[in-house]
C-alpha positions in Angstrom: 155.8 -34.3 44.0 154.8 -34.1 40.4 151.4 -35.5 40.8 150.8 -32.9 43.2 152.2 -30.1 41.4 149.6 -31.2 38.3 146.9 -31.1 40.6 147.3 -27.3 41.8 148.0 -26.2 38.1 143.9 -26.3 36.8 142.9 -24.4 40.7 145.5 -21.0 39.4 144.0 -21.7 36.4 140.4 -20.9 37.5 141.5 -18.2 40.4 143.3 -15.8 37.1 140.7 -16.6 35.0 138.2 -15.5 37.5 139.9 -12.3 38.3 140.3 -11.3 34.6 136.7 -11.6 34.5 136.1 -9.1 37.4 138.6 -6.8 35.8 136.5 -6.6 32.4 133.2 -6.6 35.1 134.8 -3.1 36.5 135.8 -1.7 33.1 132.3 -2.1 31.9 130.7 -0.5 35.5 132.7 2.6 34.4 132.3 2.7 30.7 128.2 2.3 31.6 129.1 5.5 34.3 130.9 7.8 31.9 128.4 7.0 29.4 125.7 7.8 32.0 127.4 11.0 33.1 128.1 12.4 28.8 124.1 11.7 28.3 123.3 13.5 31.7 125.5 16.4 30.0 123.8 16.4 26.7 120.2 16.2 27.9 120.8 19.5 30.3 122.3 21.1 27.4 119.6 24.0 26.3 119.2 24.0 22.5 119.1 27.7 20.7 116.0 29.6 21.6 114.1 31.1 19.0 113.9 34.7 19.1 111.1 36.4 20.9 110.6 39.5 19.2 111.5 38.4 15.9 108.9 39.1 13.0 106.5 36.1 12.5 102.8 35.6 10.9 101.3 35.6 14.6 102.8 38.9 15.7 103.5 41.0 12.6 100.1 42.9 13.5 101.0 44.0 16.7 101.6 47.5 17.0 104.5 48.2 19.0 106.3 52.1 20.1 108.5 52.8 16.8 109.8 56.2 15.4 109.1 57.7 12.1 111.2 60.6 9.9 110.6 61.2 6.1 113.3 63.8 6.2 116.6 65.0 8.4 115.3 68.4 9.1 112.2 66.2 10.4 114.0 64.5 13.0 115.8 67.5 13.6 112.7 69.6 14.5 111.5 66.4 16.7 114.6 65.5 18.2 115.3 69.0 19.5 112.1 69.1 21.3 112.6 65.9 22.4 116.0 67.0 24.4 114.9 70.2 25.2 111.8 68.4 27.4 114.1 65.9 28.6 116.7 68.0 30.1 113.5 70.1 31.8 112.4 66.8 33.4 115.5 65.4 34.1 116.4 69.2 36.2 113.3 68.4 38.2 114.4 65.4 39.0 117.9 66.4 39.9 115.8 68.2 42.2 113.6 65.8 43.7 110.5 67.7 42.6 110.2 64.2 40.4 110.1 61.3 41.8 110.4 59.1 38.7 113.9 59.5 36.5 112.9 60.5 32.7 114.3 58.4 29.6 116.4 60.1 27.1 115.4 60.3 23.7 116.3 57.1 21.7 117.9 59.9 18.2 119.7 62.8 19.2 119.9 65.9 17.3 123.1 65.1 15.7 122.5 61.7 14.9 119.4 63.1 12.8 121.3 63.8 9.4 123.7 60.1 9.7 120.7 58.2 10.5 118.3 59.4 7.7 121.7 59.0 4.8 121.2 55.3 6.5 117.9 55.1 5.2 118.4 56.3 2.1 121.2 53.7 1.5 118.5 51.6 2.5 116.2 52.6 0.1 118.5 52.8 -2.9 119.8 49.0 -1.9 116.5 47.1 -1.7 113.8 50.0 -4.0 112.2 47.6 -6.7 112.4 48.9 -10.6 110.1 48.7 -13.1 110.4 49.1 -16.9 107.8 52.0 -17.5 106.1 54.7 -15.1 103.0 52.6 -15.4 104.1 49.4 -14.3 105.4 51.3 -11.1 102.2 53.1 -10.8 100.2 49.9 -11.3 101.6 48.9 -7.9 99.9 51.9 -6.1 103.0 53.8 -5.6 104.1 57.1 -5.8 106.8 56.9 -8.8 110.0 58.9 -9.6 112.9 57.6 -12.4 115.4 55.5 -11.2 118.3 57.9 -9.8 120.6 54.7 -10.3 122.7 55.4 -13.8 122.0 51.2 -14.7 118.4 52.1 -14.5 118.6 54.7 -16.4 114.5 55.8 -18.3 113.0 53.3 -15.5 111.2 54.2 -12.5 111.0 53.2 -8.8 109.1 54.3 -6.1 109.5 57.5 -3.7 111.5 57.5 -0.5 108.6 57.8 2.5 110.9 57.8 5.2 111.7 55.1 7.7 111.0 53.4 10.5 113.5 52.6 13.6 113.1 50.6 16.2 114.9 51.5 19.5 112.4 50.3 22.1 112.3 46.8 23.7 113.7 43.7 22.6 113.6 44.8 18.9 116.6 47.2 18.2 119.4 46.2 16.3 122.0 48.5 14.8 124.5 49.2 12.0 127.6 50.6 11.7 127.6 53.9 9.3 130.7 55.9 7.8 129.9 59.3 8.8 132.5 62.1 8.4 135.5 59.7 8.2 134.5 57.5 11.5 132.4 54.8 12.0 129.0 55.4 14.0 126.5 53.1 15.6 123.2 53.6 14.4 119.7 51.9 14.4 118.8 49.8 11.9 116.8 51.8 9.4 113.6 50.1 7.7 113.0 52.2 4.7 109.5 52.7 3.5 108.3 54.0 -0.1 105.4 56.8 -0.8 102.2 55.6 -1.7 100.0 57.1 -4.1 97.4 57.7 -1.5 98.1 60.0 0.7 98.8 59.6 4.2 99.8 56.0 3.5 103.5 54.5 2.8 104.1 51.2 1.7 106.5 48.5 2.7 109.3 46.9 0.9 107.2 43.4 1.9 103.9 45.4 0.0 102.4 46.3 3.5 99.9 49.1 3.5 100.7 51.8 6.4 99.4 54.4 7.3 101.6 56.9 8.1 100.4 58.9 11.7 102.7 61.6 12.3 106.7 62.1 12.8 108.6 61.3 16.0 107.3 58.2 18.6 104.8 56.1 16.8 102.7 52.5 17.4 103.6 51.0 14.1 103.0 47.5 13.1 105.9 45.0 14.0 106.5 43.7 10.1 108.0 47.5 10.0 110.9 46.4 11.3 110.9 42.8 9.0 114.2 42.9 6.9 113.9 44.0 3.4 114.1 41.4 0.7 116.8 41.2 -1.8 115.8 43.4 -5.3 115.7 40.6 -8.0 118.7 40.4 -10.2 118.3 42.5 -13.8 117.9 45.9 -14.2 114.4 46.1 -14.2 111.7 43.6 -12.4 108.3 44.3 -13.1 105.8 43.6 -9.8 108.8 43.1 -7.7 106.4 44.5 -4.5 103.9 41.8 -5.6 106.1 39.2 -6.5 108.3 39.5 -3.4 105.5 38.0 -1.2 106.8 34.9 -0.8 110.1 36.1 0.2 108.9 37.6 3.4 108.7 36.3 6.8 106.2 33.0 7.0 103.7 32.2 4.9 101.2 35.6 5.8 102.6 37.3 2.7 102.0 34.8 0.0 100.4 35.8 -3.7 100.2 39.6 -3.6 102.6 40.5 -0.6 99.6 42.7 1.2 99.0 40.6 4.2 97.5 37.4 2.2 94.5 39.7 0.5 
């Protein structure tokens, strides 16, 4: 009895031993499946696209539709018109004497006056100062002193009005404290007064010339954010100086486009 109970001992002996071996065989099947199945997840995973009407050296050329006010009464005047065509189109197509349904103007009349204290903010946050009237001139700007009490006997360029951008993919908006209450406005891209007329410059030290008021075809660095003002209370060639600053490498050394 003994001898035959040593004999069976090694044949359990192999039988666990090969069952613990399929066990660790069917953990590693589904560790190899899960692993399969995470990858699978990652590689369908999109990463971030860039955006495609953001401002870059291959586009900022392209003219696309923009509007353009140097003044409130300005956009006003336009504005007005604007509606008063609108609401004749949009009668006739009440109608059904037209067959196609009219757009409404991107500004209203009202928002005329919030819009344009927008832009002036604008101005007054990103303007560059410089230490003498000639050192602003220099930069082939129309010059006024600094309305800013820091800056006080500098000088800085006009205000030439600003740009918005409420067509297509580009708009993008703010939110402005007007008469106690917040209002959603577009994003204004303030522009300064060159010395030649019919031209304004860009805080980036584009040229532009400036068309008319109202719907425009402007170039797309128009609406290319504005860059920070240098730190001190004056900064000589800021416009010129800023080039590298801007969006890509197009507006290296001078700022004007690469020239």
């Amino acid at each position: 009895m003994t001898s035959n109970n040593l004999e069976r001992q090694p044949q359990r002996s192999i039988q666990i031993q090969s069952i613990q071996r399929d066990q660790v065989r069917q953990r590693l099947a589904i560790a190899a499946v899960v692993a399969l199945l995470v990858s699978s997840c990652g590689s369908n995973s999109s990463p971030p696209q860039p955006n495609p009407n953001a401002v870059t050296d291959q586009n900022a050329n392209d003219e696309v539709p923009a509007v353009f006010y140097k003044t409130t009464e300005e956009c006003e005047a336009d504005t007005q018109k604007q509606q008063a065509e609108y609401e004749v189109l949009n009668s006739a197509f009440a109608a059904g004497t037209l067959t196609t349904e009219p757009t409404a103007p991107p500004i209203k009349p009202a928002d005329c006056e919030p819009q344009m204290l927008a832009a002036q903010q604008n101005y007054q946050q990103h303007a560059p100062v410089y230490a003498s009237l000639a050192d602003c001139q220099a930069e082939g700007l129309e010059c006024q002193p600094s309305p800013n009490a820091q800056n006080t006997g500098y000088y800085q360029p006009r205000f030439g009005g600003s740009y918005f951008h409420p067509f297509g993919g580009i708009p993008s908006f703010i939110f402005f404290n007007y008469g106690g209450s917040q209002r959603r406005l577009y994003q204004p891209s303030a522009v300064y007064q060159s010395a030649t007329p019919g031209q304004v410059v860009t805080p980036n030290g584009q040229v532009v010339t400036n068309r008319k008021a109202g719907v425009v075809n402007a170039p797309r660095y128009t609406a290319a954010p504005a860059p920070a003002r240098p730190q001190g209370t004056a900064a000589r060639g800021t416009i010129k100086g800023r080039g590298s600053q801007g969006f890509g490498s197009t507006y290296k050394g001078t700022g004007r486009g690469g020239k």
